[in-house]
ZALOGU-413908 format. One record per residue: residue in three letters; x, y negated, z negated of N, C-alpha, C, O, CB in turn. Coordinates in steps of 0.2 Angstrom, whole numbers, plus 5000, padded with zeros to 4 digits. Each point is the difference from the previous one (the first is absolute). Glycine has a CB too. Layout:
# ZALOGU-413908
ALAXYZXYZXYZXYZXYZ
...
//
This chain:
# ZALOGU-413908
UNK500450065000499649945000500449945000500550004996498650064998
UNK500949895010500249945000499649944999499450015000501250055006
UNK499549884994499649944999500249925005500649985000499250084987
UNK499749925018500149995003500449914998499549974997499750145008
UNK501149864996500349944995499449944999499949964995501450055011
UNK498350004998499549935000499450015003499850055003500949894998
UNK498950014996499350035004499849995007499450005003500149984986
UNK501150005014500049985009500050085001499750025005501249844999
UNK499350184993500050085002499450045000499850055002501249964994
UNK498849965000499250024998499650015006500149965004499849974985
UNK499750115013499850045005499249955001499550024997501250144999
UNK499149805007499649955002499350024997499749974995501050015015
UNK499250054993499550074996499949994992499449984998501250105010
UNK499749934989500250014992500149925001499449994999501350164996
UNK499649805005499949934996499549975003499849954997501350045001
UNK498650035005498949995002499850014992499749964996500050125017
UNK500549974986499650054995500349984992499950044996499850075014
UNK500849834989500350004994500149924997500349965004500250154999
UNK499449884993500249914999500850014996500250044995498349915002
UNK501850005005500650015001500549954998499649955002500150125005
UNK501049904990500349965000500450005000500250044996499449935002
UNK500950005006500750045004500649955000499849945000499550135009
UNK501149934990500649975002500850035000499950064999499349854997
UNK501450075004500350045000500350064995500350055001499749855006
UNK499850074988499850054993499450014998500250024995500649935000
UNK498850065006499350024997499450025004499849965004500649974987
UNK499550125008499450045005499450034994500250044996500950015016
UNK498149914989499550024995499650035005499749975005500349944986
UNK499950155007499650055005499450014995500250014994500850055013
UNK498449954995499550024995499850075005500050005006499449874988
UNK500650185004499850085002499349995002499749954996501050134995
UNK498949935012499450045003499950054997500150045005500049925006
UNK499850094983499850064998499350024996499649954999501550055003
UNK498950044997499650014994500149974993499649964996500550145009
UNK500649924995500249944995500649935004500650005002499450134986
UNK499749865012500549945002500449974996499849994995499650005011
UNK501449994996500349964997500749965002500350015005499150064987
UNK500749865003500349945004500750045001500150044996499249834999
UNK501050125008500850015002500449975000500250005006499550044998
UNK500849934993500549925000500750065002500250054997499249834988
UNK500750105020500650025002500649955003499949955004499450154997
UNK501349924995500549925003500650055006500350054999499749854986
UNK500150065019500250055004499950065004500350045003500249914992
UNK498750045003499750095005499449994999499749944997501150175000
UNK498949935005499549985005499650075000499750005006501049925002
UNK499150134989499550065000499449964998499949964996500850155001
UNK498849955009499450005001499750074999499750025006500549885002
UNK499750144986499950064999499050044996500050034995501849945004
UNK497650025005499750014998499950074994500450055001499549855009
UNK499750114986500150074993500050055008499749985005499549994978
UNK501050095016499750085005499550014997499850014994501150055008
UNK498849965005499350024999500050084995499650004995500149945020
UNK500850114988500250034996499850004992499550024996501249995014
UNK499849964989500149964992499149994999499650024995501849905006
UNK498450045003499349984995499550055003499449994998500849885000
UNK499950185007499650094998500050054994499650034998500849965013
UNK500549994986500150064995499749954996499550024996501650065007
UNK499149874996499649964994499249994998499949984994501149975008
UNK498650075002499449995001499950094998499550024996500349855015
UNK500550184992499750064999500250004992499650014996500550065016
UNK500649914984500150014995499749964994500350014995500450045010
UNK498849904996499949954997499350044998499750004994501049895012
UNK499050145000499450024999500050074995499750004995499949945017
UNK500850104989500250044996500149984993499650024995500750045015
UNK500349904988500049974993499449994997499950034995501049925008
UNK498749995001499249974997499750054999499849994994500049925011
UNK500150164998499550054995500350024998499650054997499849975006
UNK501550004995499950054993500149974995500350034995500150075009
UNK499449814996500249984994499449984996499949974995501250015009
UNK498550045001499250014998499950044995499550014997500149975013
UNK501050064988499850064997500650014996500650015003498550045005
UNK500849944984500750004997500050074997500550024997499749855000
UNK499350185003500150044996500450064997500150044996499249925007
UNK501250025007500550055003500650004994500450044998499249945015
UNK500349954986500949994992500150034995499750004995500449905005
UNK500350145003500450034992500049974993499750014995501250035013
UNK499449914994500349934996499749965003500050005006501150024990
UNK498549924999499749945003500649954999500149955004498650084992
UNK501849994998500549975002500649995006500449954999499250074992
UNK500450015013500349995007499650005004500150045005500749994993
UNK498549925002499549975004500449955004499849995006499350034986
UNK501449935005500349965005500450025006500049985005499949954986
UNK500550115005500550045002499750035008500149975005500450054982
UNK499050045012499650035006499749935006500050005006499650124985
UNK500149815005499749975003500749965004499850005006499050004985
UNK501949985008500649995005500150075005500249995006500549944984
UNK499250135008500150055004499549995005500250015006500350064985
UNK498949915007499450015006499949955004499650015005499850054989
UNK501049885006499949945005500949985003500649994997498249954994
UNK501150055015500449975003500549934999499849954997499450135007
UNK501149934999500649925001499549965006500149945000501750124998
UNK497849955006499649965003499349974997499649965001501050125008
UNK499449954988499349994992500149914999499749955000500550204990
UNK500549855008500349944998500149945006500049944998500750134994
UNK499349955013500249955005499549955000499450015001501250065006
UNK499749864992499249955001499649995005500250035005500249924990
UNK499250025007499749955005500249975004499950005007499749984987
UNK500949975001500249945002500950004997500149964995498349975005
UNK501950095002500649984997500749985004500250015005499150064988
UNK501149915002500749965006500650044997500050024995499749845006
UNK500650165004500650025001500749985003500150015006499150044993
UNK501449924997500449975004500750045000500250054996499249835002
UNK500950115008500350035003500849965003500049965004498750104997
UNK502049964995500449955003500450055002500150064998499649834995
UNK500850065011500550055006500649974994500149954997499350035020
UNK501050074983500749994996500349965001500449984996499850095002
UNK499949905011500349955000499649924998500149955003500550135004
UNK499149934988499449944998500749994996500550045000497949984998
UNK501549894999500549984995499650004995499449995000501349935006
UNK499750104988499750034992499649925000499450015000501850094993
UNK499049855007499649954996499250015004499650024997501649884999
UNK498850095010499750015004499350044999499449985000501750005004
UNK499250084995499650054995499750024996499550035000500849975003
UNK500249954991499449994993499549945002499450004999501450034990
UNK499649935014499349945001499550025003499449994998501449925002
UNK499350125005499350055004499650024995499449985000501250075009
UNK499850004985499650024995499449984996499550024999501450015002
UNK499549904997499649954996499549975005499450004997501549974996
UNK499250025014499549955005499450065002499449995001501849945006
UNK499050124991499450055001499750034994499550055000501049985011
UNK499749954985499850024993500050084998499550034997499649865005
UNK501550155001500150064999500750004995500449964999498850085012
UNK500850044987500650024997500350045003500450044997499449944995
UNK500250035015500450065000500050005009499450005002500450074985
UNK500749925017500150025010500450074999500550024996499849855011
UNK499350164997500350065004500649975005499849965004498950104996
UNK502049964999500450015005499950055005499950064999500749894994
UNK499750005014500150065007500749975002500349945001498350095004
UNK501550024996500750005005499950005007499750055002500950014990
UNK499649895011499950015008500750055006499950025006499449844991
UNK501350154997500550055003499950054999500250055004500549904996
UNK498950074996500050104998498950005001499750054998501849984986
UNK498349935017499349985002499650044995499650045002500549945011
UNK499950014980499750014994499949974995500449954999499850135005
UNK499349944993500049964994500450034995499850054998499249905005
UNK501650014995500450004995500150004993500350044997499849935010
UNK499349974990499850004993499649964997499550005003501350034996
UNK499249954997499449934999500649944993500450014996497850115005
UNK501449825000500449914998499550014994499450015000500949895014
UNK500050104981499549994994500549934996500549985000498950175000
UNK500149844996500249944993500650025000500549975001498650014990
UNK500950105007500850014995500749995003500550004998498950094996
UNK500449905013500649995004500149945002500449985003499650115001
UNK499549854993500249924999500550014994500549985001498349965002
UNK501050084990500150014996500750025000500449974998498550044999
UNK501250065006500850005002500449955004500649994999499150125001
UNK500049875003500449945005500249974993500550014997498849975017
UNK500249984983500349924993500450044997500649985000498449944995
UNK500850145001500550034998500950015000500449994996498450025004
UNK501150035008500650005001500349945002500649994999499250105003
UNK500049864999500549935004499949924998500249945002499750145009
UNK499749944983499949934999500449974992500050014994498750025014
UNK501749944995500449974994499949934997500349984995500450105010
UNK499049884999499949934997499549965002500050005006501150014993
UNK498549954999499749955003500349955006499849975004499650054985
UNK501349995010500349935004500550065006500549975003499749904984
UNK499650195013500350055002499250025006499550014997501550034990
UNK499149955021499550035003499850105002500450045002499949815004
UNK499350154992500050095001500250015010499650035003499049994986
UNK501949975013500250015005499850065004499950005007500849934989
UNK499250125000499750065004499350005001499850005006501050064989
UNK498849925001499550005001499849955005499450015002500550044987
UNK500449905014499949955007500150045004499750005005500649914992
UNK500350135003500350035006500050075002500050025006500649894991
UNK499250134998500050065003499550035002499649994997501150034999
UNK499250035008499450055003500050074995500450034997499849925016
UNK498950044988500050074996500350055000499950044995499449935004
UNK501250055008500050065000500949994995500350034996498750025017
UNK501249904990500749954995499950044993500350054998499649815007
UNK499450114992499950014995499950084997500050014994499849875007
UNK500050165003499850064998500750045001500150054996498549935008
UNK501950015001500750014999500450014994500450054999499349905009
UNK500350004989500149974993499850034995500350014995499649905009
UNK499650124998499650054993499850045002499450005001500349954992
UNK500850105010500050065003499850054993499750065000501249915012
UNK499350004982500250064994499150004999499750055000501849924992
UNK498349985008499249994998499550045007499450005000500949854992
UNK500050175013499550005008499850074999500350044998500449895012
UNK498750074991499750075001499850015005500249965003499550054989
UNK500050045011499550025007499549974999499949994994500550105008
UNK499049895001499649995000499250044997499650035003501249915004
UNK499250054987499550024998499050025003499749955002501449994989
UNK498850095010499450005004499550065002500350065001500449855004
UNK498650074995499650055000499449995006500049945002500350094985
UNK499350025016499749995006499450024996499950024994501050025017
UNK498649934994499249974997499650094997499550014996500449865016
UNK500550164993499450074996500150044993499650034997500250005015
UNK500949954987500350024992499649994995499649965002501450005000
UNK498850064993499649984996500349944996500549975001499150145000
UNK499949884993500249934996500450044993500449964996498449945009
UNK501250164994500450054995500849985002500449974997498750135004
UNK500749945005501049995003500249935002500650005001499450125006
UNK499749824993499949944998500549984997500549985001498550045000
UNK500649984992500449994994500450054998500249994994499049935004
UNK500850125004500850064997500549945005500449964998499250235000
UNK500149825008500849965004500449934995500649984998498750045018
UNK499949964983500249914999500650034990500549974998497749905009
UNK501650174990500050014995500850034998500549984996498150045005
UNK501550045004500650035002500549965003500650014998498750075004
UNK500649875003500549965003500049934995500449965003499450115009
UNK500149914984499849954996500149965004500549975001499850064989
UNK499149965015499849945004499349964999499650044998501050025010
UNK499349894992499549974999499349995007499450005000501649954990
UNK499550065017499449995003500450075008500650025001498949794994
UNK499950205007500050075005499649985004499350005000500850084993
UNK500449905013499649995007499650085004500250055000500949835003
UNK498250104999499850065002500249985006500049945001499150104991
UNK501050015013500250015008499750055003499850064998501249895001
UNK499150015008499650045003500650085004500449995005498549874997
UNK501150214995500350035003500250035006500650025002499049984990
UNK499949985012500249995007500549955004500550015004498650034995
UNK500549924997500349905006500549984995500449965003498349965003
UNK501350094987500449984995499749934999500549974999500550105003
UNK498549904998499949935001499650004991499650034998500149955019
UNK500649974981499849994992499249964999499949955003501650044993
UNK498050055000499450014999499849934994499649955000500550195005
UNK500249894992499949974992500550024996500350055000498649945000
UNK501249964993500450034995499650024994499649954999501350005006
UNK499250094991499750044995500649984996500650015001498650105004
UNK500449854988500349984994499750024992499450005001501049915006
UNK499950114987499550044994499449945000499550014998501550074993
UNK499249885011499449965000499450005001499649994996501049985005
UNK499350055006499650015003499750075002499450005003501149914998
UNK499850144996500150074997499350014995499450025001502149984999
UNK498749964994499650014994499549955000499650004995501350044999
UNK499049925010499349935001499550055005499449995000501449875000
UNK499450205006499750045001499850044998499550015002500849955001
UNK500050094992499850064994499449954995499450024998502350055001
UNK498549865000499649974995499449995003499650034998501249924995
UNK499250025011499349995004499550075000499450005001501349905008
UNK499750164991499450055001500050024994499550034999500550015013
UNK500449964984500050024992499250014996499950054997501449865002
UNK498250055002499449994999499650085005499650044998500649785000
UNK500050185007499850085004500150064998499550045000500749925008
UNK500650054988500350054995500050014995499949964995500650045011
UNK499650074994500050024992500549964995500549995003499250135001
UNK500349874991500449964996500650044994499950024995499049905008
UNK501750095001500350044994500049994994500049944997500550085010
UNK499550034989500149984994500349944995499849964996500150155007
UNK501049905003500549954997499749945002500449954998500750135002
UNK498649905002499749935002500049964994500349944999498950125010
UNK500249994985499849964995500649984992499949974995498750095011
UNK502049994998500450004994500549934999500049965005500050184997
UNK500449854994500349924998500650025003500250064999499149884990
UNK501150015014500649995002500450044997500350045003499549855000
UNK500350104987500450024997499950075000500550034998499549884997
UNK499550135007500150085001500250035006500350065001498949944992
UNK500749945013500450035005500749985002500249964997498950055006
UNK501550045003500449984999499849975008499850035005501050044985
UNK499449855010499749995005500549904998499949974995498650145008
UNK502149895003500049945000500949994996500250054997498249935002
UNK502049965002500450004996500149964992500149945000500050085012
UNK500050024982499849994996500649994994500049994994498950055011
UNK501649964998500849994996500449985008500050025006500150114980
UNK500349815009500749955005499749965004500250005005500850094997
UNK498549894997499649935004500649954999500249984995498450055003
UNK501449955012500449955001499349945000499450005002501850085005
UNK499249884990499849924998500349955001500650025000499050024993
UNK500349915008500549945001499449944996499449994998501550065016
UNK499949914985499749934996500049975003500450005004499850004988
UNK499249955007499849925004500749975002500049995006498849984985
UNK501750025006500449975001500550045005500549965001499249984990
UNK500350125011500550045004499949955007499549995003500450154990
UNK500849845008500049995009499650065002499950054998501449895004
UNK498650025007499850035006500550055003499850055003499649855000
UNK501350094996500350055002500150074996500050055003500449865002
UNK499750084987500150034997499350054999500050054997501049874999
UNK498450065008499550045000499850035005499550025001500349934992
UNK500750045011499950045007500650064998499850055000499749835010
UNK501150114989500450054997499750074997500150055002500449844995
UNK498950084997499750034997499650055005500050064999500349864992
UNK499350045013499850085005500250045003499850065000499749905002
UNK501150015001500450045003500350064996500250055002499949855005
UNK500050074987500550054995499650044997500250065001500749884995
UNK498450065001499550035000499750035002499950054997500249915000
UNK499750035010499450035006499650004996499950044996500450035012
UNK499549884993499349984995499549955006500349985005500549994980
UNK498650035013499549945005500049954999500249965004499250094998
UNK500449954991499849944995500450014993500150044996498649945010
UNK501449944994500450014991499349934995499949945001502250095004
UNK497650014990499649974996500649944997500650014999498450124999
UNK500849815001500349934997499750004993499450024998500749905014
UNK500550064984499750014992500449924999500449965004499550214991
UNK499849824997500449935000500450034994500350055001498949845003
UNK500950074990500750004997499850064994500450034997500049835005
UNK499050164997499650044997499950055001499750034996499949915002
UNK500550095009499850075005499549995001499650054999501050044997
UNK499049865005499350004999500049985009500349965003499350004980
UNK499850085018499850005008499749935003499549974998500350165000
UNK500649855007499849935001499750005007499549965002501449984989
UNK499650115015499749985007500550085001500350044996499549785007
UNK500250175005500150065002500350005008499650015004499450024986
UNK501849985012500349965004500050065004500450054998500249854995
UNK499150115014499850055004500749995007500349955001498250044994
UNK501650065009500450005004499649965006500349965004500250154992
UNK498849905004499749955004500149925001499949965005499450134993
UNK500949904994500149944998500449965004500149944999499750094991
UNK500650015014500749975002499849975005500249955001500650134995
UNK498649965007500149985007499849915003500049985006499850164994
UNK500049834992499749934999500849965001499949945001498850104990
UNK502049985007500649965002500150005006500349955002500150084990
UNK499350015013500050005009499349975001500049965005500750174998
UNK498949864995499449975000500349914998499749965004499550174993
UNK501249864999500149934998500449985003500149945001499750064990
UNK500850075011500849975002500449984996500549985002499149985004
UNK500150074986500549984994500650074998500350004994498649915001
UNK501250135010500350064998500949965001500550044999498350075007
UNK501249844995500749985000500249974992500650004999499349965015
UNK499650044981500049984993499750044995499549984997500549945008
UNK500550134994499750074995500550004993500250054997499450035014
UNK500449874988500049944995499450004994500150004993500549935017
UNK499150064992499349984995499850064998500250065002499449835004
UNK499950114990499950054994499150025003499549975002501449964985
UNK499350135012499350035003499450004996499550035001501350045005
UNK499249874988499349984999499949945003499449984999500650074991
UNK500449925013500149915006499950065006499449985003501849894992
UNK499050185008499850035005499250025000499649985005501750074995
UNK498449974996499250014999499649945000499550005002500650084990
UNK500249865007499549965001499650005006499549985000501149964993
UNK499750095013499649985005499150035001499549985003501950035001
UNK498750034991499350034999499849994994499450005001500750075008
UNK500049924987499849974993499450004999499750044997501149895002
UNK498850025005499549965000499550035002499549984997501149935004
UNK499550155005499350055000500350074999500050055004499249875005
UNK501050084985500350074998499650014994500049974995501350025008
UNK498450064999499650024994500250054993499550004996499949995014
UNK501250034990500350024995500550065001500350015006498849954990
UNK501150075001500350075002499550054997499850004995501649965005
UNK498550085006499750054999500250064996500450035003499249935005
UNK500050074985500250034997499850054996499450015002501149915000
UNK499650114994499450074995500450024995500649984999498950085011
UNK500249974985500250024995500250095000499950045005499349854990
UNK500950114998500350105001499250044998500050065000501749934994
UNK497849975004499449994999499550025005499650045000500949884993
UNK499650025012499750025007500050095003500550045001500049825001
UNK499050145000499750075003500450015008500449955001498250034993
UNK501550055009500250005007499749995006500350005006500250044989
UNK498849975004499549945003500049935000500049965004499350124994
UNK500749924994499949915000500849985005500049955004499250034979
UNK501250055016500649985003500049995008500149945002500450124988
UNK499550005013499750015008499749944998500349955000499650195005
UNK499449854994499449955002500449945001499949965004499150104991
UNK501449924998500449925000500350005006499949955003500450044985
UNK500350065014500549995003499850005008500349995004500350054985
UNK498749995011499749985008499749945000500249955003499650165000
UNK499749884993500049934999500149965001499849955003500050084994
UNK501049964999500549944999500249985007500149945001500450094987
UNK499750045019500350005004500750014998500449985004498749975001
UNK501150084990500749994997500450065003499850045004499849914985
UNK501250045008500250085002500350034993500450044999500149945015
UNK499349984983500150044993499749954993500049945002501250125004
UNK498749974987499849984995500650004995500450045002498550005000
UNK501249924994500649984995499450034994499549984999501549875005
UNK499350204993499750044992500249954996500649975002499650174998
UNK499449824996500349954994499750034994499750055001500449835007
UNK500050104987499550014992500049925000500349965003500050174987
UNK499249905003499649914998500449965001499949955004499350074987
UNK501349985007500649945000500249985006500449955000500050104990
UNK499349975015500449995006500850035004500249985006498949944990
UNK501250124998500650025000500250055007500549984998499550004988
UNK500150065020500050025005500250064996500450004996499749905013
UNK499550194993500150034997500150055006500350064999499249904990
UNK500350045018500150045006499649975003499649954999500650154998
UNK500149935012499749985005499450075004500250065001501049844998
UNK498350085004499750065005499849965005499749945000499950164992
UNK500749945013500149985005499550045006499750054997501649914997
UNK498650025013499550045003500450075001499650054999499649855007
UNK501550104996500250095003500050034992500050075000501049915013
UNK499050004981499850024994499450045000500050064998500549854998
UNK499250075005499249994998499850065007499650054999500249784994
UNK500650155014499650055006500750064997499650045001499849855013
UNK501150144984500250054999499750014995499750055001501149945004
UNK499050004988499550044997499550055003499950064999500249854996
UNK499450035009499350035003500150065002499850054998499849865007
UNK501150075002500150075002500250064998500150055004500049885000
UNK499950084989500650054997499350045000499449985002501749974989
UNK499250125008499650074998499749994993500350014995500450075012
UNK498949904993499750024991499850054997499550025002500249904997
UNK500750104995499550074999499349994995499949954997501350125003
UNK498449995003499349994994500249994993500650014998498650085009
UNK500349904989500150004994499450034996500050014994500749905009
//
């Protein structure tokens, strides 16, 4: 599979049938399908509607799922109700309506690329390579995050890499960190799903298409467990549902990394990196929980332009949202693991800070927490 550089290649035909914005970097294709969705591609140019195929198997297996879940009486264990209910639905179950996917050629310039990120209000491009004609890997936060990290030494000091090099420059560079591309094709189930995201400690899983290789959508625990919750009210309810945090082992609950209001921006970017951590909960001089400084957060220095100044203290880094920040979402060792699930979809979060009354930070649960639970085998009781 190849991609054609611009939408002057685009087959007359197909740009009839698509609303589009083009120039020498960026091509917005909206799909004609079933499910349709927008396309932001910089330097390429696919026009790939879903396979009919794909939405044959999915229409016969969708109908089969809907009646045998008409009928629960078949469970051994009502406790691996969620478990069977990932086994019985597909990675195409997930795919939206309406959704965007961007897509950047390695020879993109790194800066280039986060700012895209921010301009399209996502986290994450699919790399393609136009010499080996595949897709390579995917541009996330954490590799902004490594760029400040590694090269940034001063405010009066310009990040010179990050002006100048290309992503694949940069992917050079951190060959020790490069994997293969992680990825699953639409008829897989949503089981094998989250074992991949779980197994490979990845946060997001482009589904593709096995044939064309052309990327569908990406599957994150996010979006995982906001679908399991939405039918939750259809299924049986396991047992461990109604039990409190404190009886399950569920979540990180000893060596919580924290940082203080006053820690520089650099020194807290350090800290993900040395950790592999997402988010580090902010306490003030008390351990007492005050805010909650997310990998996402970063991407608001490429948003300002202030990533040349990691200087300042990552409670002056929060202000940017302060003002319609509703709190840090959080639970007690108290809380059931319903009440938990329900907050944490709700909130739209990717994780709860465990605090007690005092507000002191006692563990974190996080969604691949919470979706490797589900999945486990439970025995009866």
């Amino acid at each position: 599979m190849s991609y054609p550089p611009s939408a002057q290649n685009t087959p007359a035909k197909l740009r009839n049938r698509t609303s589009s914005t083009s120039n020498d970097q960026c091509v917005i294709v909206f799909r004609e399908t079933s499910k349709a969705s927008a396309v932001v591609f910089f330097k390429l140019l696919p026009y790939f509607p879903l396979p009919q195929r794909i939405l044959r198997r999915h229409l016969a297996s969708s109908l089969y799922v809907r009646c045998s879940f008409l009928h629960h009486s078949f469970l051994a264990n009502v406790d691996d109700a969620y478990r069977i209910f990932f086994k019985h639905h597909t990675c195409y179950d997930l795919v939206p309506l309406s959704a965007k996917l961007i897509v950047f050629d390695v020879a993109l310039n790194v800066k280039k690329g986060f700012f895209a990120l921010v301009y399209n209000g996502v986290r994450v491009a699919i790399l393609w390579d136009s010499e080996t004609q595949c897709h390579v890997g995917l541009l996330t936060i954490t590799d902004f995050i490594r760029i400040l990290h590694k090269y940034y030494r001063s405010p009066e000091t310009p990040i010179v890499e990050l002006e100048e090099h290309q992503i694949k420059t940069w992917r050079e560079q951190m060959a020790d960190y490069a994997r293969p591309l992680v990825h699953i094709t639409p008829e897989r189930t949503l089981l094998d799903a989250v074992r991949m995201l779980l197994e490979n400690k990845v946060h997001r899983l482009p589904i593709m298409d096995p044939q064309t290789g052309n990327p569908l959508h990406i599957l994150t625990h996010k979006r995982l467990l906001k679908y399991l919750h939405f039918s939750m009210p259809k299924l049986p309810q396991p047992t461990f549902m109604e039990k409190q945090l404190k009886d399950l082992s569920i979540g990180t609950m000893q060596n919580v990394i924290c940082v203080e209001t006053d820690w520089q921006l650099h020194r807290v970017l350090a800290a993900f990196i040395e950790n592999r951590v997402s988010a580090l909960p902010v306490v003030d001089a008390d351990g007492c929980l005050v805010d909650i400084y997310a990998k996402f957060d970063v991407i608001n220095l490429a948003a300002t332009r202030s990533y040349d100044n990691l200087e300042i203290s990552v409670f002056d880094a929060l202000q940017y949202r302060r003002e319609k920040f509703s709190g840090v979402a959080t639970c007690t060792l108290a809380n059931t693991l319903k009440e938990i699930i329900d907050t944490i979809v709700d909130a739209g979060v990717h994780r709860l800070v465990v605090v007690d009354e005092a507000r002191h930070v006692l563990g974190i649960v996080s969604l691949s927490d919470i979706l490797r639970f589900l999945i486990q085998k439970h025995s009866s009781e």
